[in-house]
MILUMVEX-461775 format. One record per residue (C-alpha): x, y, z; residue number from 1. Coordinates in steps of 0.1 Angstrom, whole numbers, padded with zeros to 4 digits. Each point is the difference from the previous one (the first is absolute). Layout:
<recs>
REC     u     v     w num
REC     X     Y     Z NUM
...
</recs>
This chain:
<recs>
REC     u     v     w num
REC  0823 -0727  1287   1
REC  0026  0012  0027   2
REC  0037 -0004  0000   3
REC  0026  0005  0021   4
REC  0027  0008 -0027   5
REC  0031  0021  0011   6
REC  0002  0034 -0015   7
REC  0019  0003 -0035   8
REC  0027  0016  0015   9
REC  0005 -0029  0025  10
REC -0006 -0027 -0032  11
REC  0029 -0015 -0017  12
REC  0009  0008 -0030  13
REC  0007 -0028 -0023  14
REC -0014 -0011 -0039  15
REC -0027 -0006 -0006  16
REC -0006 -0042 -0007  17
REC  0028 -0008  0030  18
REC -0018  0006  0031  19
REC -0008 -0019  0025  20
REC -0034 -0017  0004  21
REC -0016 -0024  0026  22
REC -0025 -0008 -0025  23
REC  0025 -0033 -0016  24
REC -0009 -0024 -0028  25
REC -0010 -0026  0028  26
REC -0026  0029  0016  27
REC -0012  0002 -0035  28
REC -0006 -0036 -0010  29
REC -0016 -0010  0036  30
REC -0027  0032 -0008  31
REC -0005 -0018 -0039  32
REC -0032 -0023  0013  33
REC -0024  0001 -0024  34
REC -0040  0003  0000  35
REC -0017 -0027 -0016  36
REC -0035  0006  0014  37
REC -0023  0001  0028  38
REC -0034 -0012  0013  39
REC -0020 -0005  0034  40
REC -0005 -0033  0018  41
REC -0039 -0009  0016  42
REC  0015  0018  0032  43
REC  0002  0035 -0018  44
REC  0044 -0011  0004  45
REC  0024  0013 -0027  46
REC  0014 -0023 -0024  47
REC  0030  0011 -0021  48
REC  0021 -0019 -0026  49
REC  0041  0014  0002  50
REC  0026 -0009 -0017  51
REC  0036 -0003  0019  52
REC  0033  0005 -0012  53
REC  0013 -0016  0028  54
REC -0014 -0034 -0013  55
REC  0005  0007 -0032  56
REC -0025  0018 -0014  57
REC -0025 -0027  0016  58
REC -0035  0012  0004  59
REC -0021 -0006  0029  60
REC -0035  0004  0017  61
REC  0000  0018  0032  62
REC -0031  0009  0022  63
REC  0001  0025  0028  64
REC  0004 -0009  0035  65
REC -0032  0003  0017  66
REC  0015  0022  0028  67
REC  0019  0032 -0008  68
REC  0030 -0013  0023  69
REC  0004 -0036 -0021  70
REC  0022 -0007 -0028  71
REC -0021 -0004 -0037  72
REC -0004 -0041 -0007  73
REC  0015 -0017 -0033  74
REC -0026 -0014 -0018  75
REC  0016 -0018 -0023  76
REC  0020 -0030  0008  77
REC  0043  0001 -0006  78
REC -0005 -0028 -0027  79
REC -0027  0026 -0021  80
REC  0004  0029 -0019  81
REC -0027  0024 -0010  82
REC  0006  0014 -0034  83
REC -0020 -0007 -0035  84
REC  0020  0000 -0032  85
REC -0029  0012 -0021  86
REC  0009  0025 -0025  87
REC  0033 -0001  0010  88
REC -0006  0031  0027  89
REC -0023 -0020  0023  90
REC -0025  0016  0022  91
REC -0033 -0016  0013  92
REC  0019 -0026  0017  93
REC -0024 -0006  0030  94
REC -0038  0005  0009  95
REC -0011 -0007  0035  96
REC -0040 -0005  0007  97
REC -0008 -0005  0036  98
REC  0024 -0026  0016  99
REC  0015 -0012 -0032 100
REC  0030  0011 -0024 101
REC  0004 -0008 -0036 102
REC  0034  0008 -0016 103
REC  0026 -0013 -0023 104
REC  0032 -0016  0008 105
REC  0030  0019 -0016 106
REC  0016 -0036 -0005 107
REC -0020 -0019 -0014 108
REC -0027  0033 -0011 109
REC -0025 -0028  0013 110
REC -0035  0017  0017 111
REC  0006 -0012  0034 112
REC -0033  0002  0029 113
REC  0009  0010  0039 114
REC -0021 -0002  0029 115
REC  0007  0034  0021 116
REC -0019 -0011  0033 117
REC  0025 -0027  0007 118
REC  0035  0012  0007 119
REC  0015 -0031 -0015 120
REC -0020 -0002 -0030 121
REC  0019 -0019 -0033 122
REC -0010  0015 -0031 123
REC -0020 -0026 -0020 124
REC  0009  0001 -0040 125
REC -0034  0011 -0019 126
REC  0017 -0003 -0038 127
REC  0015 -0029 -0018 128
REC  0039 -0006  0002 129
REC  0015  0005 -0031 130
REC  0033 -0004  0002 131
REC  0009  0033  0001 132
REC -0008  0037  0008 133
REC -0017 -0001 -0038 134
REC -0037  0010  0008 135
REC -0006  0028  0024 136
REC -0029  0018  0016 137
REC -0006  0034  0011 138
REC -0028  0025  0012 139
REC -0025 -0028  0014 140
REC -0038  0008  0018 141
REC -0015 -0022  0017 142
REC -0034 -0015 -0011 143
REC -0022 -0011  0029 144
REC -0027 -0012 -0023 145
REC  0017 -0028 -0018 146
REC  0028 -0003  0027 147
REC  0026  0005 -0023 148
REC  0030  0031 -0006 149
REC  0000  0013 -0037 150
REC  0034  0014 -0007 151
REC  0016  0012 -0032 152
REC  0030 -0030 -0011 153
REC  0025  0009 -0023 154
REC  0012 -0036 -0017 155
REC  0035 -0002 -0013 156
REC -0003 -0039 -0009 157
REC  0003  0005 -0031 158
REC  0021  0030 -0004 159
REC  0015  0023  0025 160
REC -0002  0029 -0029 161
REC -0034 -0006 -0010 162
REC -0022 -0010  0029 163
REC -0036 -0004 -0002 164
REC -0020  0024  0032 165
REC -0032 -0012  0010 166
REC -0021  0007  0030 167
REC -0008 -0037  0017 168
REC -0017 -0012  0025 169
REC  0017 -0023  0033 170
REC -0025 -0021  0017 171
REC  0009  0001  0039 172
REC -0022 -0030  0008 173
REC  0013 -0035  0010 174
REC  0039 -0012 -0001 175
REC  0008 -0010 -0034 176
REC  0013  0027 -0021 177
REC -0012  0002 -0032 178
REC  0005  0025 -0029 179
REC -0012  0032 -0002 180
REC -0025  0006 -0025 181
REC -0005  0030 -0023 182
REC -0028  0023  0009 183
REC  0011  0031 -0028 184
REC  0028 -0003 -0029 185
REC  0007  0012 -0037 186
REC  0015  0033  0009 187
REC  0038  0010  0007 188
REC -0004  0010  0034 189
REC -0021  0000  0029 190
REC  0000  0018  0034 191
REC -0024  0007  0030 192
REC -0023 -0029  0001 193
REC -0028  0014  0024 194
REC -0036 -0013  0012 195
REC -0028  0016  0010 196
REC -0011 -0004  0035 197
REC -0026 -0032 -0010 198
REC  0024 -0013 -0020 199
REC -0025  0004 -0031 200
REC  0026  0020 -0026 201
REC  0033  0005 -0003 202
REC  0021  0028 -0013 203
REC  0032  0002 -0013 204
REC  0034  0021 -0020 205
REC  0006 -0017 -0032 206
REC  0025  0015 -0033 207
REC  0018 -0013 -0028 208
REC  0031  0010 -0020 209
REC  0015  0022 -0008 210
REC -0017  0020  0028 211
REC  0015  0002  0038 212
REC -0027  0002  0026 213
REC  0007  0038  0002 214
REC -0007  0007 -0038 215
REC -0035 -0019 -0004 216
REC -0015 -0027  0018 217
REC -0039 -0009  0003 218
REC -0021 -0007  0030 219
REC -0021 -0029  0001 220
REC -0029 -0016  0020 221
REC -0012 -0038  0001 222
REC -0028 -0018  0007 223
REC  0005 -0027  0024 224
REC -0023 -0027 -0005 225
REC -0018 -0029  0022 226
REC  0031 -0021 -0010 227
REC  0022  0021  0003 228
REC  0013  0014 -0033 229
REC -0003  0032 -0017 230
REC -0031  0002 -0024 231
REC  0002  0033 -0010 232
REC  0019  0028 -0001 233
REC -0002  0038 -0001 234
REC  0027  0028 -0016 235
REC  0001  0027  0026 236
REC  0025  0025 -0007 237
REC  0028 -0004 -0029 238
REC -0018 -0013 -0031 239
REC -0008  0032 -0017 240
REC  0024  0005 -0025 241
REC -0007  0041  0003 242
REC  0008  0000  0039 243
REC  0040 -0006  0008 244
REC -0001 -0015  0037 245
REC  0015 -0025  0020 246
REC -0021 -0011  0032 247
REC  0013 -0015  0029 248
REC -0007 -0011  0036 249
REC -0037 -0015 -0003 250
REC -0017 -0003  0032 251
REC -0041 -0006  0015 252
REC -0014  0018  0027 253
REC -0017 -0020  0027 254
REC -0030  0011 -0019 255
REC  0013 -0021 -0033 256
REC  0008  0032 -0018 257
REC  0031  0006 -0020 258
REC  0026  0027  0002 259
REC  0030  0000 -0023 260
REC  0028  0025 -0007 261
REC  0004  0010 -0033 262
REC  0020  0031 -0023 263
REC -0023  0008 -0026 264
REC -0010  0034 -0011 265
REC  0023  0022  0019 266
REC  0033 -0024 -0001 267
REC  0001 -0005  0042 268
REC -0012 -0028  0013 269
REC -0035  0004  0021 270
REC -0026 -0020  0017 271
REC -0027 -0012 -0018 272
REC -0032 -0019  0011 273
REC -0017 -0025 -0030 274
REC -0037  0003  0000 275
REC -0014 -0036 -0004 276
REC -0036  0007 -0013 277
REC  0013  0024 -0033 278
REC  0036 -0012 -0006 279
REC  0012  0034  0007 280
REC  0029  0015  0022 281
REC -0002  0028  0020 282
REC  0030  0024  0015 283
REC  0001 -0005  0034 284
REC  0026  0026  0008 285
REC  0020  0018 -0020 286
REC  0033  0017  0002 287
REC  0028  0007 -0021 288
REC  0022 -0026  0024 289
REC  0008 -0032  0001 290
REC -0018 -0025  0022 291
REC  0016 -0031 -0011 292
REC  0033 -0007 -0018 293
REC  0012 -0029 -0027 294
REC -0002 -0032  0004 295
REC  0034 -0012 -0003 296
REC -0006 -0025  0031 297
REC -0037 -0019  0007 298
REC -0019  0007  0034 299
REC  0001  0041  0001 300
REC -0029  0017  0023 301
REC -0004  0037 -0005 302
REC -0036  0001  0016 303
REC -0025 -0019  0027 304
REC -0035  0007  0009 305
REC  0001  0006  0034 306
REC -0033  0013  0010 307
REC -0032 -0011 -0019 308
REC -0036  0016  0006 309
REC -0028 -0009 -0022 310
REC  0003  0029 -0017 311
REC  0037  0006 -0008 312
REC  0036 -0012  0003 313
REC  0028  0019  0020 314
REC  0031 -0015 -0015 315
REC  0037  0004  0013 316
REC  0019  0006 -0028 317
REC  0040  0011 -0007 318
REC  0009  0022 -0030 319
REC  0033  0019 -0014 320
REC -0007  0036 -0012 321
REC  0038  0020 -0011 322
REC  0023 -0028  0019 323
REC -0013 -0004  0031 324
REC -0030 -0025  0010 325
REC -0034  0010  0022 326
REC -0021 -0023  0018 327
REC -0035  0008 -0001 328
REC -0042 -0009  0005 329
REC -0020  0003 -0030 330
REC -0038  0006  0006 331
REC -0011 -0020 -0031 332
REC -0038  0017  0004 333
REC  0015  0029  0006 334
REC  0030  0000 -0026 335
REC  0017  0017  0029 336
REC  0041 -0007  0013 337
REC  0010  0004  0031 338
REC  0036 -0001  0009 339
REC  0012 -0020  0034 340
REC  0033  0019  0014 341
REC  0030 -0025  0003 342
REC  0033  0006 -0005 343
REC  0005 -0026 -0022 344
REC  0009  0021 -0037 345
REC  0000 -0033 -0017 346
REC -0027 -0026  0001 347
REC  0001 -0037 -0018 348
REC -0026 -0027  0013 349
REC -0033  0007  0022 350
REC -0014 -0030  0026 351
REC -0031  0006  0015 352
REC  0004 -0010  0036 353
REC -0028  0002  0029 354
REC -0007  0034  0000 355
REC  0033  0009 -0016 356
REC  0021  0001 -0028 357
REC  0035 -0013 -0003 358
REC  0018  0023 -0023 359
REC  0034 -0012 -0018 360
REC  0021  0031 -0008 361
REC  0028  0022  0008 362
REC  0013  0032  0000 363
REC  0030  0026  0002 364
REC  0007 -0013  0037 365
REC -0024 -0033 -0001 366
REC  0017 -0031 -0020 367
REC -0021 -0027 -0013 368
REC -0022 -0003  0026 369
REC -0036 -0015  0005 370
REC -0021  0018  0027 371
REC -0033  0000  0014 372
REC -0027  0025 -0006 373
REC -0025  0007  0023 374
REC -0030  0025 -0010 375
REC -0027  0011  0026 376
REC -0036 -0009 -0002 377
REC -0009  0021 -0030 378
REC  0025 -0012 -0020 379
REC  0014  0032 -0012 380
REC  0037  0007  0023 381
REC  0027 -0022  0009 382
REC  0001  0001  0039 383
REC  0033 -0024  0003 384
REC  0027 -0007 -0024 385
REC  0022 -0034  0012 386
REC  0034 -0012 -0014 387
REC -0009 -0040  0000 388
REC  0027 -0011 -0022 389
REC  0033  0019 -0015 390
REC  0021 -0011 -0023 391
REC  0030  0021  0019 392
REC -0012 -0001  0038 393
REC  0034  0015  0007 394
REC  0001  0030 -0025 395
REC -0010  0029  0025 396
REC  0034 -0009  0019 397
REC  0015  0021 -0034 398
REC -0025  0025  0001 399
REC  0023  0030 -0003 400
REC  0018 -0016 -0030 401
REC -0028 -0005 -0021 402
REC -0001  0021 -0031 403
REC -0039  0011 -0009 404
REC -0007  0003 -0035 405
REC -0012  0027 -0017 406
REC -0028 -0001 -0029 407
REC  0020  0016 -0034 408
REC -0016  0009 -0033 409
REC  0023  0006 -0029 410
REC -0002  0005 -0036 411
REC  0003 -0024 -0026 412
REC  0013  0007 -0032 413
REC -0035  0001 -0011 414
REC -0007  0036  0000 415
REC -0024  0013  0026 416
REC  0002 -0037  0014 417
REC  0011 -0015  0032 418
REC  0009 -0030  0023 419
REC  0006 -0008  0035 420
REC  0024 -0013  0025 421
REC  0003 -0004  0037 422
REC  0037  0013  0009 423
REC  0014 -0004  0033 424
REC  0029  0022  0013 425
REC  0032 -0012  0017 426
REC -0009 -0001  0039 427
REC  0027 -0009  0028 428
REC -0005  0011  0032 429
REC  0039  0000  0003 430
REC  0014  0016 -0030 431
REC -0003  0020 -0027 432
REC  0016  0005 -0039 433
REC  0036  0017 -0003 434
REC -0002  0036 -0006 435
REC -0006  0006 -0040 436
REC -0013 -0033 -0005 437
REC -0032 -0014 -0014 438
REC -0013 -0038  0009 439
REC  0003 -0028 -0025 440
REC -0035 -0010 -0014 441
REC -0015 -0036 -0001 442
REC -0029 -0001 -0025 443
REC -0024 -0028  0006 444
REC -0019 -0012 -0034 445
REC -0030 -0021  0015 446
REC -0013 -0032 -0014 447
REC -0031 -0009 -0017 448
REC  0004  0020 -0019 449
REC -0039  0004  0009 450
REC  0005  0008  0034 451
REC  0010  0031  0025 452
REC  0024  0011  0019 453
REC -0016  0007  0035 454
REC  0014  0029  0023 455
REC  0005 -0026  0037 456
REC  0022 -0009  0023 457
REC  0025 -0026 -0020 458
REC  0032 -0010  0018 459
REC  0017 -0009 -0029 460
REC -0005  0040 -0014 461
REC  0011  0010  0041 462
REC  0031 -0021 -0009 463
REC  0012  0022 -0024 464
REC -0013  0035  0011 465
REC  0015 -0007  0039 466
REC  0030 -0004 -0021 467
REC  0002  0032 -0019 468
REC -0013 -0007 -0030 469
REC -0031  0016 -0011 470
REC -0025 -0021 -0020 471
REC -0030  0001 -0021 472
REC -0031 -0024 -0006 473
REC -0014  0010 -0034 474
REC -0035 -0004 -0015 475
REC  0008  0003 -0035 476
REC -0026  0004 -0030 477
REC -0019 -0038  0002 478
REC -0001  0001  0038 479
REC -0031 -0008  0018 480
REC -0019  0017  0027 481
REC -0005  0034 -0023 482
REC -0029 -0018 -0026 483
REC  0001 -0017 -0033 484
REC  0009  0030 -0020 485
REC  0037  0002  0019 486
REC  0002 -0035  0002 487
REC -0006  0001 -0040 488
REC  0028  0020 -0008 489
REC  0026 -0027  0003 490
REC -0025 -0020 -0030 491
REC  0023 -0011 -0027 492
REC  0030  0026  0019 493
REC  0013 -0024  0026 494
REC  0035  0003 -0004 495
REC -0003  0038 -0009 496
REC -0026  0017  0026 497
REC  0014 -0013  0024 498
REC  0038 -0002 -0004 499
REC -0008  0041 -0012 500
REC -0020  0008  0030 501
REC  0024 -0016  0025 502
REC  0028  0018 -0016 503
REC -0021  0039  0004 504
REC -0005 -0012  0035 505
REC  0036 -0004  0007 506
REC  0004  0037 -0021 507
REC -0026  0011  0022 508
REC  0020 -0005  0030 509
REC  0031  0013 -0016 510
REC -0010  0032 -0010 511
REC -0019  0007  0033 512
REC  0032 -0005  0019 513
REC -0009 -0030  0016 514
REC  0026 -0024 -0012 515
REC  0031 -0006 -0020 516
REC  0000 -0002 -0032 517
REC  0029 -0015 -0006 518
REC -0009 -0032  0026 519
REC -0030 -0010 -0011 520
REC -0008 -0040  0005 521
REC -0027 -0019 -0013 522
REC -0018 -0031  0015 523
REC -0032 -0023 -0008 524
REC -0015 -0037  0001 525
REC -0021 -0012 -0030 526
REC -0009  0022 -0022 527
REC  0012  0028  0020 528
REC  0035 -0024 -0011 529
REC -0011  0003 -0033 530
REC -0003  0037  0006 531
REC  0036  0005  0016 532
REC  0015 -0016 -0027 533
REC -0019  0019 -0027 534
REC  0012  0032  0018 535
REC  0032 -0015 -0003 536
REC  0000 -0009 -0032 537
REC -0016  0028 -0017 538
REC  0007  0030  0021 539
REC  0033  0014  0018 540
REC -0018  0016  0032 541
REC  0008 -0025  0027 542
REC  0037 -0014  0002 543
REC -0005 -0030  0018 544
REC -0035 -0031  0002 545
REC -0010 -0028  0015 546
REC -0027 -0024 -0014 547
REC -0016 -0026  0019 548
REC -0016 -0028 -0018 549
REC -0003  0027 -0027 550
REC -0007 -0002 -0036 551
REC  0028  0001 -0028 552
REC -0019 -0016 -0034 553
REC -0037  0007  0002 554
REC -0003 -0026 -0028 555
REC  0016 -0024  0021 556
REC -0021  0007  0027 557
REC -0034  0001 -0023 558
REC  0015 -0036 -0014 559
REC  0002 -0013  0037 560
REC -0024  0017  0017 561
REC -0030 -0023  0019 562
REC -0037  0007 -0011 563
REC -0007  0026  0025 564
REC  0022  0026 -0017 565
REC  0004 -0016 -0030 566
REC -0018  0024 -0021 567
REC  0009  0028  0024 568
REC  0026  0020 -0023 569
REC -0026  0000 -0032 570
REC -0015  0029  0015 571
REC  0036  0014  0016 572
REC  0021 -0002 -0029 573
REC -0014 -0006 -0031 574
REC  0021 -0007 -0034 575
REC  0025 -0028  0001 576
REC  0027  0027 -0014 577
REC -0012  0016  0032 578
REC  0007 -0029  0023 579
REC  0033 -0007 -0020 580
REC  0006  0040  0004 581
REC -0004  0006  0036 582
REC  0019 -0032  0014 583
REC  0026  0010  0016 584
REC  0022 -0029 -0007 585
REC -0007  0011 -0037 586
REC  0020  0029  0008 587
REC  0031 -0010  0022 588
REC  0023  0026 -0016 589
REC -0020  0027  0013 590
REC  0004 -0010  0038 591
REC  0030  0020  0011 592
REC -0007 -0004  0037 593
REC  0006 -0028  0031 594
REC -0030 -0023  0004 595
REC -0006 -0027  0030 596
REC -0025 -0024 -0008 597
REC -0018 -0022  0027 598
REC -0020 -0032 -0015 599
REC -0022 -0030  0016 600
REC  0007 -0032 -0017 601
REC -0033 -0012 -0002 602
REC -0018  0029 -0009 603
REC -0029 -0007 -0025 604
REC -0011  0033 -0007 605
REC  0037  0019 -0013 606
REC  0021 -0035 -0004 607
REC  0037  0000  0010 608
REC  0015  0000 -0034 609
REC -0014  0038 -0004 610
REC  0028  0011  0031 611
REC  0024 -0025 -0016 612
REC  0000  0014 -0034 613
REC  0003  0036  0009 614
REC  0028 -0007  0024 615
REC  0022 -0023 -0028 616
REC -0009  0034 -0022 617
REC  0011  0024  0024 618
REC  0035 -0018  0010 619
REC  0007 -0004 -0040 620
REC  0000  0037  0002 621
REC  0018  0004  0027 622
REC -0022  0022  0023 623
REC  0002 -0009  0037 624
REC -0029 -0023  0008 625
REC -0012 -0027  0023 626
REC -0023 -0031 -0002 627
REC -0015 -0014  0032 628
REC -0021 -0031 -0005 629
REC -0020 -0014  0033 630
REC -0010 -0035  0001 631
REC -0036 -0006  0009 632
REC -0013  0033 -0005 633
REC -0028  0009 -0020 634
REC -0014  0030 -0018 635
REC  0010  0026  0033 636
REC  0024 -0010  0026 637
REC -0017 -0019  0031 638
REC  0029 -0010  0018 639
REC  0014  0019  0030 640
REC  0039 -0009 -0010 641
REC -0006  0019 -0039 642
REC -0022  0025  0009 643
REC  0031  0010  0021 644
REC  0025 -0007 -0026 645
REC -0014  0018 -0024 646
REC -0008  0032  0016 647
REC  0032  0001  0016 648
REC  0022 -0005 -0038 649
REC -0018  0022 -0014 650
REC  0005  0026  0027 651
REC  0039 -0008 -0003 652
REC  0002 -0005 -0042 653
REC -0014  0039 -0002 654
REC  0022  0012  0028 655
REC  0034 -0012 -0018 656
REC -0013  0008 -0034 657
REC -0018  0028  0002 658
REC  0003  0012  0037 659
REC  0040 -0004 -0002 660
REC -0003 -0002  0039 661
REC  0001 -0023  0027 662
REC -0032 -0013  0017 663
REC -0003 -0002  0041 664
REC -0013 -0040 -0005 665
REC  0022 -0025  0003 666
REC -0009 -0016 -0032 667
REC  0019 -0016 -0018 668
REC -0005  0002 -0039 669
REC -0005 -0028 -0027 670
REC  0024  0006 -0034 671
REC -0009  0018 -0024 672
REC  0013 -0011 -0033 673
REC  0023  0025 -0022 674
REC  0006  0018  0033 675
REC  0014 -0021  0026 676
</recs>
């Protein structure tokens, strides 16, 4: 990447955290659309569902303009929103099939049918009206053979806390709506409803509690009979007792065979093939990598066959190998991989388009992005590589601000053990630190806490960095993407490996002269909330945190918690001394430094009292802290006007408290009790 940055020399000197920057809270929010999925029309056309903070977080259906010089086309009409509640995370909130869409209504969380040959198509309600958003749907096929979508519905009629998942069936026949009727039930869970190409079985994801998808799940396969049911049924991976595994992401070949990814034996999760005629299952490929991740939202798509002879499958697949992700054509005769060169470092979803793939991923200088794939006739290089949609069109206008991360391993303070971290620099193409000076350090605790950190373009990490403040992304022990054996160290630890491991990273950084120790700031949503205020509580390395939507009483949130997670912290915590132990709200006397805390009011999944009670806690004390509530706002901030707000006071509650200078924004700050 070039730049045009003056010489230091001709740089000005000023601290670090009170530059300048173009890149503002607005540029920041107007880059925060989100993915929701993606899929091909009957004309080979892209369809992608984004979210906008500019309409409040509504989610939309957008197809690509059939000429290059056109403007994409809304699918969706003003009055509709395309968003499933399932689960509480969503996902799998469309499926188009030819000319026709099928998707739920945020509002009403209704499955709603939409012609797409007609530009002024009304979708036409498929599921009963019950008064409320109480029954949703997500990660629907399409069955030709009985002309009817089966779907997996989450029903909260009878409690919100303990709903009842099924997979049903929605006749798409004749006007009057009728309700949908229950093709498999009895477990917990269910995920990835998928038929074979006649529409003679049916596989699916099913687990129970205590287990999350990630820790063991079994894959199953139906019978589909004359009328329509499922007469019998067949354990394909996950019932022996002797083989730890968690499968995911069925799918058929055109050919009617079926390929599932799966982590058993070696801990990674690989594709497998099920062989019909012995009940066995075969390694397709294997790798110690990552080709899918958890499924915390429905309708993920790691793989798709995109070339079938009668003798083998070539299959497009995406994996993440040491934090950074590979796209790839596995030879399933062969058990060979090819790799397809793109610059993308970090792959998501794969849509098999005519004689492409559309890839959604980023990178370093790439944002969220979804672009198309071309390969050339043998199907073994990428001959283009097209930017269709960005989630920051603009960003390359800040090109020679943009701070590129760098991959760290440290130690833990398990002997001979260690972590990772993406940690990106101060970059300004206009200053530079005062003599003698070392930047301030923002640590960012991620979510999940099954997830990752990934090393991509993020505005809202550019915000900081352009700034003067250097900041790391940390993939603490439980993270994802490295294999079930670092993703089991955080088993019955949460609370400890992680706050520990975030705390050695921000050593890490101290002791190799990267930062200052003595300004060291802490921030995360979730459970990386829970995290920050862990580190807070029981540990004096950072001297300022911000939790968003974050945990304070793990019992609390184990009482409250919907059905989805609701066994969750079983395996992550254990005792309940342990859960009464490492609750930071337990412990307010040990918090000795500011904390701002930024809540949605009608968050489900870490409810508003949690924020509340740390805060009343906190101003008892008399440490500096700060409570902002935002009405309408879920489990994550959607809204343009808070994603803003809260990036922006957090910026200025660390720069008086911590920073003890003046930022170059003209912000102006909220109160902060026992301070102002």
């Amino acid at each position: 990447m070039t730049s045009s940055s003056p010489p230091e020399s001709k740089k000005i000197a000023a601290p670090f955290g009170s530059w300048k920057s173009p890149i503002t809270a607005d540029v920041v929010s107007g880059a925060s659309k989100r993915l929701g999925g993606t899929a091909v029309d009957s004309n080979g056309r892209l369809i992608w569902l984004e979210s906008r903070p500019s309409e409040s977080g509504r989610a939309v259906l957008v197809r690509e303009p059939e000429r290059p010089e056109e403007e994409p086309v809304d699918i969706t009409p003003k009055e509709f929103a395309v968003r499933t509640l399932a689960q509480e995370y969503g996902g799998g909130a469309f499926r188009v099939s030819g000319d026709t869409v099928i998707f739920s209504n945020y509002k009403d969380q209704r499955l709603y049918k939409q012609s797409l040959s007609s530009k002024d198509s009304s979708p036409v309600p498929l599921t009963p009206d019950y008064g409320g958003p109480v029954v949703s749907y997500a990660d629907g096929v399409f069955d030709a053979r009985f002309n009817r979508f089966i779907t997996v519905r989450e029903d909260c009629r009878e409690s919100s806390i303990n709903s009842i998942t099924t997979i049903v069936t929605v006749r798409l026949d004749g006007n009057d709506i009728q309700e949908s009727e229950t093709l498999v039930g009895g477990s917990d869970f269910y995920a990835f409803p998928r038929l074979d190409p006649k529409g003679e079985r049916f596989a699916w994801i099913e687990w129970r509690h205590p287990n999350m998808p990630w820790d063991k799940s079994e894959l199953w396969v139906g019978y589909i009979s004359e009328k329509g049911d499922v007469t019998k049924r067949v354990c394909v991976s996950g019932s022996d007792p002797a083989i730890q595994e968690s499968p995911i992401e069925p799918k058929w070949s055109s050919k009617g065979e079926l390929f599932f990814i799966t982590d058993r034996k070696s801990g990674f999760w690989n594709l497998y093939k099920w062989v019909e005629s012995t009940n066995e299952v075969i390694s397709v490929y294997s790798l110690d990598a990552e080709f899918s991740k958890p499924l915390w939202v429905f309708g993920l798509n790691s793989y798709e066959f995109i070339e079938i002879h009668e003798q083998k499958n070539l299959i497009a697949c995406s994996y993440r190998q040491n934090g950074k992700s590979y796209l790839g054509i596995v030879d399933d005769v062969q058990g060979s991989l090819s790799l397809l060169n793109i610059p993308f470092t970090d792959i998501d979803n794969i849509t098999l388009g005519i004689n492409c793939l559309y890839v959604e991923g980023a990178s370093e200088v790439h944002p969220l992005s979804v672009a198309k794939v071309t390969l050339d006739d043998q199907k073994s290089k990428a001959v283009e590589f097209k930017i269709i949609w960005s989630s920051s069109p603009d960003c390359l206008k800040y090109e020679s601000y943009l701070s590129l991360p760098e991959l760290i391993e440290f130690p833990t303070e398990v002997p001979g053990q260690t972590a990772f971290a993406y940690f990106y620099p101060p970059t300004n193409p206009s200053y530079q630190g005062t003599q003698d000076e070392k930047p301030l350090l923002l640590l960012k605790s991620h979510g999940g806490p099954t997830a990752e950190a990934r090393g991509v373009l993020n505005l809202s990490i550019q915000y900081w960095t352009s700034r003067g403040w250097a900041f790391v992304d940390v993939n603490y022990g439980g993270s994802t993407g490295y294999g079930r054996e670092y993703r089991e160290r955080l088993l019955k630890k949460w609370g400890i490996v992680d706050v520990n491991d975030c705390c050695s990273c921000a050593s890490y950084l101290v002791e190799s002269g990267k930062v200052d120790g003595k300004r060291l700031c802490i921030t995360g949503g979730s459970a990386g909330g829970y995290t920050t205020l862990a580190a807070l509580a029981f540990r004096d390395t950072f001297k300022a945190g911000a939790s968003l939507y974050g945990v304070a009483d793990l019992n609390m949130l184990r009482a409250e918690t919907l059905k989805f997670e609701s066994r969750y912290m079983d395996n992550l915590v254990g005792s309940d001394q342990d859960y009464f132990d490492r609750s930071p709200i337990n412990f307010v006397d040990k918090f000795s430094c500011p904390i701002i805390l930024f809540q949605g009011l009608e968050d489900k999944v870490v409810t508003p009292d949690q924020a509340r009670t740390i805060y009343r806690a906190l101003k008892e004390k008399g440490l500096p802290v700060a409570l902002v509530e935002y009405e309408g706002e879920q489990h994550g901030f959607r809204k343009a006007e808070n994603i803003i707000f809260t990036l922006e006071q957090q910026m200025v509650f660390f720069a008086r408290l911590v920073g003890h200078f003046k930022v170059a924004d003209d912000i102006t700050p909220i109160k902060i009790d026992n301070l102002d």
